[in-house]
C-alpha distance (Angstrom), angle and dihedral (degrees) to the residues before:
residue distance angle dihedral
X1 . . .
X2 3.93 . .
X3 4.10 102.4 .
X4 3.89 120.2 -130.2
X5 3.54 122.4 -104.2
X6 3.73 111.8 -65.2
X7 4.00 107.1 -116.0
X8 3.90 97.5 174.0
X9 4.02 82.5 72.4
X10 3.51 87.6 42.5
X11 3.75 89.7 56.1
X12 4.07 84.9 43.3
X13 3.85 96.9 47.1
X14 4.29 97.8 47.5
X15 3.75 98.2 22.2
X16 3.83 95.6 -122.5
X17 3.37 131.4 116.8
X18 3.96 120.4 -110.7
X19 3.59 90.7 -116.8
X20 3.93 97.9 58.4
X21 3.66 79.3 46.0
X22 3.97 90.3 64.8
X23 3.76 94.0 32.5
X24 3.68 86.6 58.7
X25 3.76 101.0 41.8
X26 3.76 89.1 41.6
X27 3.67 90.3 52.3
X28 3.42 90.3 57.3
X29 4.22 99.8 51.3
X30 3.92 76.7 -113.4
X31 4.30 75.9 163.4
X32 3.89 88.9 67.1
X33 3.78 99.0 50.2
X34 3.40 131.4 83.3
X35 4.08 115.1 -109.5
X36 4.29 90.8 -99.6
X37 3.48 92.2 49.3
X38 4.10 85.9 53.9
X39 3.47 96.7 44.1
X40 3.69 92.4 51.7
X41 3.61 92.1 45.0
X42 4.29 92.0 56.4
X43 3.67 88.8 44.8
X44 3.83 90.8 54.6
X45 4.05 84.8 43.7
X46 4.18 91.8 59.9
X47 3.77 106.8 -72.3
X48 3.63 134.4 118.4
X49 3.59 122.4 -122.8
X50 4.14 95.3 -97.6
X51 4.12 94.9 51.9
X52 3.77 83.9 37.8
X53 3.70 84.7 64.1
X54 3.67 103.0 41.1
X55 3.75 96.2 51.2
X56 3.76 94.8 45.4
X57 3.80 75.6 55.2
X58 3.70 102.8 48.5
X59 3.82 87.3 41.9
X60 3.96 97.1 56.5
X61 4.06 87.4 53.9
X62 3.31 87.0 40.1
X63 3.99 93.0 63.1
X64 4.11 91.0 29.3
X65 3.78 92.8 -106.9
X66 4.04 85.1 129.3
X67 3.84 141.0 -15.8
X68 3.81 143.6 -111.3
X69 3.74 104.7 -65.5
X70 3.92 101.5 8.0
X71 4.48 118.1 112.9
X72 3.26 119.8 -130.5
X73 3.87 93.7 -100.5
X74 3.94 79.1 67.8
X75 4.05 99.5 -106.8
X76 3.49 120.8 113.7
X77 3.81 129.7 -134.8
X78 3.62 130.5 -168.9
X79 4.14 128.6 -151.8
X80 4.02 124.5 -162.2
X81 3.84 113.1 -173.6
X82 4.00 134.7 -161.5
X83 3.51 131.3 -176.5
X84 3.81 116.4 -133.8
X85 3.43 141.7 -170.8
X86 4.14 118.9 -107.1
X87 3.61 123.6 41.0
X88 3.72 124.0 -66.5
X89 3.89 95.3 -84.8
X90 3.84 83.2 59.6
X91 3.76 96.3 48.8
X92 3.50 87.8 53.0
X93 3.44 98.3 47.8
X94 3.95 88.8 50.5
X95 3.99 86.0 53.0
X96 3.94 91.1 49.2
X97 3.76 94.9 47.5
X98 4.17 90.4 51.6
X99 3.38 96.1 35.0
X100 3.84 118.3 14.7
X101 4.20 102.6 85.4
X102 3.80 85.3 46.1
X103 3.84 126.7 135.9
X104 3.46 102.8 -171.8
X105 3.78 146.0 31.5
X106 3.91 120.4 -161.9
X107 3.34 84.7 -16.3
X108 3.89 97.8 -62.0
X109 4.03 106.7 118.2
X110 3.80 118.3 -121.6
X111 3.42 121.8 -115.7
X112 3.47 112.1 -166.3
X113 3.57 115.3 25.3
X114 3.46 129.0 -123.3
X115 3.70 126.1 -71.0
X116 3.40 132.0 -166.5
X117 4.28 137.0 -136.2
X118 3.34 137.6 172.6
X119 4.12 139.1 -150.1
X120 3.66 124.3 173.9
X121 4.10 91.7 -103.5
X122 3.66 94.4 25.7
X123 4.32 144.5 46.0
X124 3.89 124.6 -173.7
X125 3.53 139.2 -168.0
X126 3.62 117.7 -170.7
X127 3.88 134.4 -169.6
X128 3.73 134.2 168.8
X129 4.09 126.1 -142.0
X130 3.49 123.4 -139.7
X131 3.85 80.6 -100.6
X132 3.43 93.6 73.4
X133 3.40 88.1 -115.9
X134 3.43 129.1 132.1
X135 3.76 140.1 -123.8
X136 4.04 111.1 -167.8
X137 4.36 112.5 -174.9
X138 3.85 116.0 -157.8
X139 3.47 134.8 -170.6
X140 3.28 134.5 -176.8
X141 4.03 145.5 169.8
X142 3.89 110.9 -100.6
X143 3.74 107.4 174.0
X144 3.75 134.3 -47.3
X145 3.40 113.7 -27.4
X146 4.20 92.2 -9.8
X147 3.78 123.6 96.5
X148 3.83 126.8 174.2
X149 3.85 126.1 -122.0
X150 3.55 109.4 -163.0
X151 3.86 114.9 179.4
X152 3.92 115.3 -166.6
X153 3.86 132.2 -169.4
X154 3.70 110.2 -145.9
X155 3.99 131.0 -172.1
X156 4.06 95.0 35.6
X157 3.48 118.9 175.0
X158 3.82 100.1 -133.6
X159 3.52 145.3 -16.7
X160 3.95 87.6 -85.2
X161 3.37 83.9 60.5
X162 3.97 104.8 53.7
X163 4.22 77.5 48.7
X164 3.83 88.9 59.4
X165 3.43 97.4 40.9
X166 4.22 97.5 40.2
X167 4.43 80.5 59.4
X168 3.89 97.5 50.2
X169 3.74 93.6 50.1
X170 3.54 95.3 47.2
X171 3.54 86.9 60.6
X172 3.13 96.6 42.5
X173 3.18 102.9 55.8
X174 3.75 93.3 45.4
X175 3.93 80.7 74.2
X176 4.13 95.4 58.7
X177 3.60 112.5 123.3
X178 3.87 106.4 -129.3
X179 3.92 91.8 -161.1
């Protein structure tokens, strides 16, 4: 089961408590706007963009509007991450030599193959399954001589979905060669 957003490290990360969080956002009919409009409304209250994000998030499960693990266009996407050794050009070349030439993914055929971009912090490769479901790679330097490979599922179904999904990439990943 996806878990709910985490509002002890909200409480951490902002240095209120989860229930001036709610007496704010329900002083504000946060229920009756959309989840931009209550973003931008915490951000104008004191938070940065990121904890603006995540308790707009924890808010909208918190009232039902949505559940652990689904966006707020109502799909759901999953993310599985490993830490490997080499920077991220060599994570990503370890993803690309397991996974790059592949025609399927848990057994659902890709449909566009996978395509590759780059940013000074970041690189990507992207493909799409005959699903219409998406499979975004990204790595990323994490300290000397780490990087972090984080593979994500996006445009799930359902929730039983992101728990299919979370158990194939585990295991697949477990079979990434870090040399």
């Amino acid at each position: 089961m996806t878990k709910s957003a985490n509002t002890e490290a909200i409480e951490k990360g902002t240095g209120k408590p989860w229930s001036e969080w709610l007496k704010f956002l329900d002083g504000i009919n946060a229920k009756d706007l959309t989840h931009k409009e209550i973003a931008e409304k915490v951000r104008e209250h004191g938070s940065d963009g990121w904890w603006a994000q995540g308790i707009t998030v924890a808010y909208e499960q918190h009232i039902g509007r949505r559940v652990p693990g689904q966006d707020s266009s109502g799909e759901f996407s999953v993310s599985v991450t490993k830490t490997m050794n080499g920077n991220m050009d060599t994570a990503l070349e370890a993803w690309i030599r397991l996974a790059g030439d592949r025609s399927e993914f848990n057994d659902v055929s890709v449909a566009e193959p996978g395509e590759i971009s780059k940013t000074d912090k970041w690189r990507y490769w992207r493909a799409t399954l005959s699903d219409d479901t998406r499979v975004l790679v990204t790595t990323t330097d994490k300290s000397p001589g780490k990087s972090s490979l984080t593979v994500t599922s996006e445009k799930l179904p359902s929730a039983e979905a992101v728990e299919h999904w979370r158990g194939y990439w585990k295991t697949f990943l477990a079979n990434l060669d870090q040399n």
